[in-house]
N, C-alpha and C positions, 0 to 999 in steps of 0.2 A: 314358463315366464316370458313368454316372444313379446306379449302387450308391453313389460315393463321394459324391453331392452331397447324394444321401436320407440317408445316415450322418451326414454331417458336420451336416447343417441339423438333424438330432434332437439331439443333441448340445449346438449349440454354445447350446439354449435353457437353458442349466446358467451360462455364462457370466457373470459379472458386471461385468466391466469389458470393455472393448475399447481397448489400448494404440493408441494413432498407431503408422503405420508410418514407421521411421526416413528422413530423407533415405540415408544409406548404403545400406538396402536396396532403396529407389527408383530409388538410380542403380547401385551394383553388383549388388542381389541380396543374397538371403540366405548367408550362411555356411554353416548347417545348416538342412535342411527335416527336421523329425522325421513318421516314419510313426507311428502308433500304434493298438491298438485301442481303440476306444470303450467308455467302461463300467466297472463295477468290477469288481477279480479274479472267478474266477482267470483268464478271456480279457480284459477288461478294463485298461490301461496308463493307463486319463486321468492319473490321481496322479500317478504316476511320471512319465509325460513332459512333466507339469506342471515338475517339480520339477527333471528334467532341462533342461528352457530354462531358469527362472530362473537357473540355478548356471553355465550357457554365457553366458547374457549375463553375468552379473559377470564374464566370461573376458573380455570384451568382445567377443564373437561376436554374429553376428546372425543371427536363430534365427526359422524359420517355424512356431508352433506353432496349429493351427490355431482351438481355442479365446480364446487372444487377438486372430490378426490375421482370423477372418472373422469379422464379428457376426450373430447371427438377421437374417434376411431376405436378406443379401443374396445376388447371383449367384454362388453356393461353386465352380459349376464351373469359370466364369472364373477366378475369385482362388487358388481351389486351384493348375488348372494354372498360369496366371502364377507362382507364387512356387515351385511345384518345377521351372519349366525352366528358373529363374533361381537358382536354388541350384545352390552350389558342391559338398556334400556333399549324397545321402540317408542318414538316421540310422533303422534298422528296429528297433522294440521289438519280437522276437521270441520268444515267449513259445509255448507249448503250445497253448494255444487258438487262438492268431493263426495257427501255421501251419498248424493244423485246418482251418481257417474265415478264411482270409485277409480275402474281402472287398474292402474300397475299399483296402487295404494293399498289398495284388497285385496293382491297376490301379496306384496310385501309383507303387511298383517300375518295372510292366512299363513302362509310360509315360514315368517318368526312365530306365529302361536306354537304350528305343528311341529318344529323341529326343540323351541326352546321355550316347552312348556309351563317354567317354572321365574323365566323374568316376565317385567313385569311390561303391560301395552299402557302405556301415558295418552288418552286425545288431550290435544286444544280443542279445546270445544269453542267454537267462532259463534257470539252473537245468540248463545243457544242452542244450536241447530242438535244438540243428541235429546233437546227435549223438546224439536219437534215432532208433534205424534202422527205427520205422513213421511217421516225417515226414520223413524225411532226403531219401530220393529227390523226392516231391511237394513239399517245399520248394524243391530245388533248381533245378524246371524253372523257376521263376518267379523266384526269391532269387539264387541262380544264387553260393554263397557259398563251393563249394569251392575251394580253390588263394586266395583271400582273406580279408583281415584282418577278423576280428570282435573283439569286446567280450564278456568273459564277464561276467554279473552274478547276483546271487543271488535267488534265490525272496523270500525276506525281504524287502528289498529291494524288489523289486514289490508285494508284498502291502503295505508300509507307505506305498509312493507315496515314498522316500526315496532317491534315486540315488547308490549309491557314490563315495567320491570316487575310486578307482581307475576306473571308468568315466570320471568326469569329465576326470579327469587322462588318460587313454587318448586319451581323443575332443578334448582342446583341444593334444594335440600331433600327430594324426594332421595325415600330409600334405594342404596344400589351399593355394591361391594365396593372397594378400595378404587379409586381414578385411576385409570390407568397410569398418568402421568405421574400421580405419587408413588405408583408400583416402580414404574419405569426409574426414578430418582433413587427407591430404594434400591434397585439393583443397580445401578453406577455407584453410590455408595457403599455398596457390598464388593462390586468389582476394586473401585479405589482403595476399600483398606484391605483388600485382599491382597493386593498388588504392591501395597505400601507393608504388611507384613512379609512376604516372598522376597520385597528387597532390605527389608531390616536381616531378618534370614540369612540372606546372601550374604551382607556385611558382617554378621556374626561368622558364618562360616570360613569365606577369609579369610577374619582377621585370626580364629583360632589354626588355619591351616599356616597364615603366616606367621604364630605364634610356634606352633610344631614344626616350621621349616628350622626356626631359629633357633629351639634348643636342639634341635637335630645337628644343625653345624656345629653350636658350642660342643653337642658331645661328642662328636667328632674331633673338633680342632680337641678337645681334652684327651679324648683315646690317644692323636695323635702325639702330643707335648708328652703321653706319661711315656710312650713307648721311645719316644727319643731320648729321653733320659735317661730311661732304662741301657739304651745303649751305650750313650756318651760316658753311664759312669764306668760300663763293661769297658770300652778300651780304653780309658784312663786309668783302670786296675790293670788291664794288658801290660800300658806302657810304665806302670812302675811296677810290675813283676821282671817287668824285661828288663829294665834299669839295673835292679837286686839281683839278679840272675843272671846275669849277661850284656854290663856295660861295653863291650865292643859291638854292642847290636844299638848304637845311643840313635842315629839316624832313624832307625825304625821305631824308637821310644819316640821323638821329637813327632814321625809322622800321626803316630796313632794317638798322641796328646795333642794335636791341632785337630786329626777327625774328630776327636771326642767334643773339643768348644767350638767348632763349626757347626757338629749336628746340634748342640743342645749345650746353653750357659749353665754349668753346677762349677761346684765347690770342685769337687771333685776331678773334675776335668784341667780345672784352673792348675791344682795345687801340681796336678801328675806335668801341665806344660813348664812350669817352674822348675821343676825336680831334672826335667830331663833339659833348657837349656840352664842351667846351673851348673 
């Protein structure tokens, strides 16, 4: 493809902006890859398929034109092919001149025919020219357009760089899989409630860990509370054993009736500190 990358690289030093390429078209591919010839009439289509993108993206189509997506310098025969054998549609401005002198037009063609056999090749057909019958045959070996849908568009038309809206409207209901663009939305869509269930998720998970931290402590502080009891009423039965047993021992009743309502308030404890200052 040397003819299509020396064309394209003359060209695209005319350019003045270079658009990012869309995530949609990154990850689907383009919608439409437009052929076109280089130049101004009457062989010449830059205008017109200038004109023709702009008015397909407002379609929300996603559109390889190749003045916007390769800039001076860089490697066109890589990024050429990469974005026509990732388009869904080829769009041929086919014009008089062009099928004179195809060019990088009829590599592009022959190259989407043979790699993706089964989309489909759209011409513009400019003014007539695929039913003139001293281009008809030599178009066909390459265009290959008989028994298929074309686009008629008018002289005018190309000569003003100004794309019909009947073109327009022809070529954004022609049959072709899902736009990329509505693919690309559905998968930010799929990302966002994905991301929006992972963090409901997370807040469920939380709140049940910090639901299990909490009875964790309750039954803790509980294990803790039964086993001081359990103590405090032990040495309050101490200190009035030791009372009944052995009142010359009353200091050591008094102590172990105060450990017992220090470690833990019962009846029990109360009743044994009473008994023992009394």
């Amino acid at each position: 493809m040397a003819p299509l990358a020396a064309g394209r690289l003359a060209a695209g030093a005319i350019a003045k902006s270079t658009p990012k390429r869309s995530f949609a078209s990154r990850l689907f591919g383009y919608d439409i890859f437009l052929s076109f010839a280089l130049g101004s009439p009457p062989r010449g289509t830059l205008s017109y398929a200038s004109d023709l993108a702009r008015r397909l993206r407002e379609r929300d189509f996603t559109v390889f034109f190749s003045e916007d997506e390769a800039p001076p310098g860089e490697q066109l025969d890589s990024t050429l092919r990469s974005a026509l054998l990732h388009s869904k549609t080829l769009v041929v401005v086919a014009n008089r001149g062009t099928l004179q002198e195809p060019r990088w037009v009829r590599k592009e063609v022959q190259e989407f025919r043979e790699r993706c056999p089964n989309r489909p090749v759209i011409p513009i057909n400019i003014d007539g020219a695929l039913q003139d019958p001293e281009l008809a045959e030599s178009a066909q070996e390459w265009l290959g357009y008989e028994g298929k849908i074309w686009v008629d568009e008018t002289e005018e038309a190309a000569a003003t760089g100004i794309a019909s809206e009947q073109v327009v409207q022809r070529l954004a209901t022609a049959p072709m899989r899902a736009k990329s663009n509505v693919s690309w939305r559905w998968v930010v869509r799929a990302v966002g409630a994905s991301l929006v269930a992972l963090a409901v998720a997370a807040g469920i998970a939380a709140w049940r860990a910090t639901t299990n931290a909490e009875e964790a402590n309750r039954q803790r502080v509980y294990a803790v509370n039964n086993l001081n009891s359990a103590l405090a009423r032990q040495l309050a039965a101490q200190s009035g054993l030791l009372l009944r047993q052995n009142p010359d021992r009353l200091p050591l009743a008094v102590l172990l009736a105060l450990e017992s309502t220090g470690l833990h308030p019962t009846f029990e404890g109360n009743q044994a500190l009473r008994a023992a200052l009394t």
